[in-house]
N, C-alpha and C positions, 0 to 999 in steps of 0.2 A: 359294227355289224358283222363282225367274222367270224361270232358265234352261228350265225345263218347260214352259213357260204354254204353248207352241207347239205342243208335241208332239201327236202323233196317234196314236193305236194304230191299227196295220194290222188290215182286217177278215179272216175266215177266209178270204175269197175272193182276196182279194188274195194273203196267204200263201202262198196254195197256185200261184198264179202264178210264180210266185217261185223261180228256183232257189237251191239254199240245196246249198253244199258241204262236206263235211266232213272233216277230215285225220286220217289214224290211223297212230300211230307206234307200236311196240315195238321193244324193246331185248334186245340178251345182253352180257352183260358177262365175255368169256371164250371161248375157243376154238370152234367151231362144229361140231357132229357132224352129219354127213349123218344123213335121217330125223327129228331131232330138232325136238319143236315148241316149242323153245326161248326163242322170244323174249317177252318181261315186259312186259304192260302197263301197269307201273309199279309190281310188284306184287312180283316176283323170280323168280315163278315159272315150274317148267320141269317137263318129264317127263311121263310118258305122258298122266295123268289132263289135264296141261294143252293138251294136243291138243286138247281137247275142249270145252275155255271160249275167251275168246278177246274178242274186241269183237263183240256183237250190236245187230245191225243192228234201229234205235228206231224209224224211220218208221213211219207209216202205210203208205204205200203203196211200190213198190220203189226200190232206190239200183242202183247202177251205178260200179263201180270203171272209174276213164279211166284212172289213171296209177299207176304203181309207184316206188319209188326204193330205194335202198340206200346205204348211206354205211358203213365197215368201215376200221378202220386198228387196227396195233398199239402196241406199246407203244412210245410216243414220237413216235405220231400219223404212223407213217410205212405209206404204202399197205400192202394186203397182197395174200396172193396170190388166186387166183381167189374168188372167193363167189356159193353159187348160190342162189335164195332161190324158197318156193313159196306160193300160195294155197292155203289150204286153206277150203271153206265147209261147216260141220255136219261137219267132222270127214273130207273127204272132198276130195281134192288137186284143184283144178282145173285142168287140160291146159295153158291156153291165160294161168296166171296167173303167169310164171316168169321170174326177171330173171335174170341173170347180170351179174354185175362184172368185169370181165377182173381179172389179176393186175399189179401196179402201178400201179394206180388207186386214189383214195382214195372215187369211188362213181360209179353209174350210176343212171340212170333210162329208164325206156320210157312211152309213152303206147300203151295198147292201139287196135289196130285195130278190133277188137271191143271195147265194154265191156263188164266181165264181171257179170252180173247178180245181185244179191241183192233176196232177199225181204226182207219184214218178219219179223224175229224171227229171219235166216238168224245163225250166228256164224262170224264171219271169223277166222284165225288163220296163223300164218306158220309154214314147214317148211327149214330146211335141205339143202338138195341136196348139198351136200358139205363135206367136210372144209374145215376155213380154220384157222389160223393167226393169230386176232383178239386184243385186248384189250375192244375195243368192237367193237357191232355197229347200226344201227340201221336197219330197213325202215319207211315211209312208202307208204300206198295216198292217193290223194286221190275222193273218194266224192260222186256228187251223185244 
């Protein structure tokens, strides 16, 4: 244990100085249906009811999505065609939270001009904008 001997527990106050970021991935493993709030937090699941659950947001106080990404190819890891992906918070599309992947790309990312703002206790969850043509799919928000 005397690689410990040193250690310091950070106090609440410090903590909270502190920005602290968080990465959130879901997956579809299969074709993409526009409106669908399809993509699995590791968990498989799809369809209406899971619109509704989603990753909620733990803090205390609010997070803030900067960046989005998407990564999409088919079977045999070759690009696919367009893919358009949405935020959703509490079950409710956010305008301003929507990437697009052009078609023959294997993924895109955006960093919001605006970051888009969550509460405590808000749940975040992802919507397909359009049809795609995938084997795999997977959206990433990066959250601080």
């Amino acid at each position: 244990m005397q690689e410990f001997a040193n250690f310091v527990v950070p106090s609440i106050k410090q903590l909270k100085k502190d920005k602290h970021i968080i990465t959130i991935c879901a997956e579809e493993s299969g074709p993409l249906k526009n409106g669908s709030a399809e993509f699995a937090f590791g968990n498989g699941a799809s369809g209406t009811a899971h619109g509704e659950c989603g990753y909620t947001m733990m803090c205390n106080s609010k997070g803030r999505v900067l960046r989005m990404s998407i990564s999409s190819v088919s079977i045999g890891g070759f690009a696919t065609e367009l893919v358009k992906v949405g935020i959703t918070i509490n079950g409710i599309p956010e305008p301003a939270g929507v990437l697009t992947k052009a078609g023959g790309h294997r993924s895109a990312y955006t960093v919001f001009a605006t970051p888009i703002e969550l509460n405590s206790g808000s749940v975040l969850n992802f919507i397909s904008l359009a049809d795609a043509k995938a084997s795999i799919s997977i959206v990433c928000v990066l959250i601080e």
